[in-house]
N, C-alpha and C positions, 0 to 999 in steps of 0.2 A: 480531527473532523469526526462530527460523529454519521454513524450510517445512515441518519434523515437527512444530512445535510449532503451526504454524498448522492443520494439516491437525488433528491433536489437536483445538485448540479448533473446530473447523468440525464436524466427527465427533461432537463433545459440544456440539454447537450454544449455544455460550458467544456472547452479542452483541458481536462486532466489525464495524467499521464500515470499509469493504475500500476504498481508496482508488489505483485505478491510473492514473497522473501519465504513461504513454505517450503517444504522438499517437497519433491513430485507426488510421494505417495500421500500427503495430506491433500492437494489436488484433486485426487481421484473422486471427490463426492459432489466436485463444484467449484467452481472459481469465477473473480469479479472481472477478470481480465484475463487476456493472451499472453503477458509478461510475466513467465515464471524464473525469478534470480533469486535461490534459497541463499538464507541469510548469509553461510560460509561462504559463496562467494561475489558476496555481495561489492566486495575491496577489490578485487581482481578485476572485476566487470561493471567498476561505477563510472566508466565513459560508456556505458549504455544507459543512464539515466542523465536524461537532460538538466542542465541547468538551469535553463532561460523559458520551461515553463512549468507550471505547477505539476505538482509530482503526489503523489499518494503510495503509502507504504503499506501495506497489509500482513498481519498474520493471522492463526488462528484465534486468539483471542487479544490479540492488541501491545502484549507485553514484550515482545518481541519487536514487535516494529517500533516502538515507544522508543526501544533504547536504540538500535540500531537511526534511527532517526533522529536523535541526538550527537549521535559519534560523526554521522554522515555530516554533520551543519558543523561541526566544531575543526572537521578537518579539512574537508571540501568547500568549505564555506557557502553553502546551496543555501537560496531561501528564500525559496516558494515549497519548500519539503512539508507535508504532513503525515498523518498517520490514520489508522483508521481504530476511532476508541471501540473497546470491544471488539475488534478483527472481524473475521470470517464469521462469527459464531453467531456474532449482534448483527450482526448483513442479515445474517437469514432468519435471523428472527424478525427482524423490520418484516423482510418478503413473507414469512406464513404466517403476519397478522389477519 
């Protein structure tokens, strides 16, 4: 998903479930959501991300959650999962256009 199309569904307050996989100290300048699960333990704690509705994964620049977003749908079988292309970085470049 790219960040115009997120920002879109956010704007049209469509229910997506906003999932950012940073560690806390990347947080510290900003975040798209309340849900912070960094990536390590993301296995430990994936009966906190729903199945049964859309799901958005974020990192700081996408590469991270690209693959963790892969592994989650290949073992978990989840599939409403996306990702956000470009992470944190392209968010806020959208926002200080």
């Amino acid at each position: 998903m790219t960040p115009k199309e997120l920002k879109l569904k956010l704007d049209n307050n469509q229910a997506i479930y906003i999932v950012d996989i940073r560690e806390p100290y990347e947080c510290e300048n900003g975040s798209i959501s309340d849900v912070n699960i960094p990536m390590n333990q993301v296995i430990n704690r994936i009966s906190e991300i729903p199945k049964n509705k859309a799901v958005l994964l974020y990192c700081n620049t996408g590469k991270r959650s690209k693959s963790l977003k892969y592994m989650i749908e290949k073992l978990y079988q989840y599939k409403q999962l996306n990702h956000l292309e470009g992470g944190y970085q392209a968010w806020e470049e959208l926002l200080n256009q």
